[in-house]
N, C-alpha and C positions, 0 to 999 in steps of 0.2 A: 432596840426593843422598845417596847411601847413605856416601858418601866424608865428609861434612860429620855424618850421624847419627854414624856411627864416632869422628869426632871429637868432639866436643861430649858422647859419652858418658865418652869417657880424660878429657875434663875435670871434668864435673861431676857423675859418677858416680850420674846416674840415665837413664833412658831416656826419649825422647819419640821423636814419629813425625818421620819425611821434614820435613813439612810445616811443624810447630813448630820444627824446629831451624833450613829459614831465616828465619824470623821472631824468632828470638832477639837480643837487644841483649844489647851489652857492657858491665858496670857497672862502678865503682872505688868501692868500699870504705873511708870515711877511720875514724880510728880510734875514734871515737863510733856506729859504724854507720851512719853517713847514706852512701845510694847514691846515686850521681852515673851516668847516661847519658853515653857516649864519643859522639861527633856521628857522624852518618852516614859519613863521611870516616875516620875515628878507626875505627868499626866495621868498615867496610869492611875497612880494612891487619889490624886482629888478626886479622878471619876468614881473609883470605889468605895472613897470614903461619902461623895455625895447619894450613890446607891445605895450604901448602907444607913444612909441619913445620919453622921456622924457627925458631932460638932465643930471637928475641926481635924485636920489631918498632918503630920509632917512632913517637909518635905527636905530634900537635898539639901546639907551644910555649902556656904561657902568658902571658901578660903582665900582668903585678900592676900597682895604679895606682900605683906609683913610676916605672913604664917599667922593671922588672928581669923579666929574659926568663928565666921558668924552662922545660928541657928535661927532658923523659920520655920512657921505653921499655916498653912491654909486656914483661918475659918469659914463656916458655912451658916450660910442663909442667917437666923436671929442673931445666932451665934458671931457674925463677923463684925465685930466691934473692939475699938482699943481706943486710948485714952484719946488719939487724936480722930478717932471715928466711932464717939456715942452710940450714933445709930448706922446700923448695917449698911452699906453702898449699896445701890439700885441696883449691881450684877449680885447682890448675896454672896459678895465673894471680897475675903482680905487677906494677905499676905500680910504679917505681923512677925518683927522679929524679935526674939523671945530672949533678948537682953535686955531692950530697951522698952521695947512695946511700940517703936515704931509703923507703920505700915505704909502699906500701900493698896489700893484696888487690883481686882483681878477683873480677867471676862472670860469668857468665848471667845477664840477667836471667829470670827466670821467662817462658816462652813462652804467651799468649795462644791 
């Protein structure tokens, strides 16, 4: 929709048509460059939380093989800041885990 191009463009600051932008995947960023795919599930809530212009959204716990359950949030657009990222990353997008306050950047992935 034109509501979803609009968006995805404040985020990633280039343009793509209708079509590509829902076909877009959510990535996280860790700090070597390696990109990591959010699950369908995971994709889903940040697309909806950025539609609904929310400041941040939950996503999927994970579970390390000790059995220690770490918790994460998407922040969005102004919103995506934590102690190691003041101001917002240029994708408007941070994965922040919500023990520590660590983070990481997110994107787009590139649309096919």
């Amino acid at each position: 929709t034109a509501g979803a191009l609009q968006r995805r463009e404040l985020l990633t600051g280039r343009e793509m048509s209708a079509a590509q932008a829902g076909a877009c995947i959510f990535v996280h960023i860790d700090p070597k460059g390696a990109r990591t795919q959010y699950g369908a599930e995971d994709n889903a809530r940040i697309d909806d939380a950025i539609a609904r212009c929310l400041r941040s959204v939950r996503v999927s716990d994970v579970t390390l093989p000790d059995g220690k359950v770490l918790g994460f949030e998407v922040r969005i657009g102004k919103h995506a800041r934590s102690k190691a990222f003041p101001r917002p990353p240029r994708t408007g997008l941070l994965q922040v885990n919500l023990a520590n306050g660590d983070a990481v950047r997110c994107n787009i992935q590139p649309c096919s």
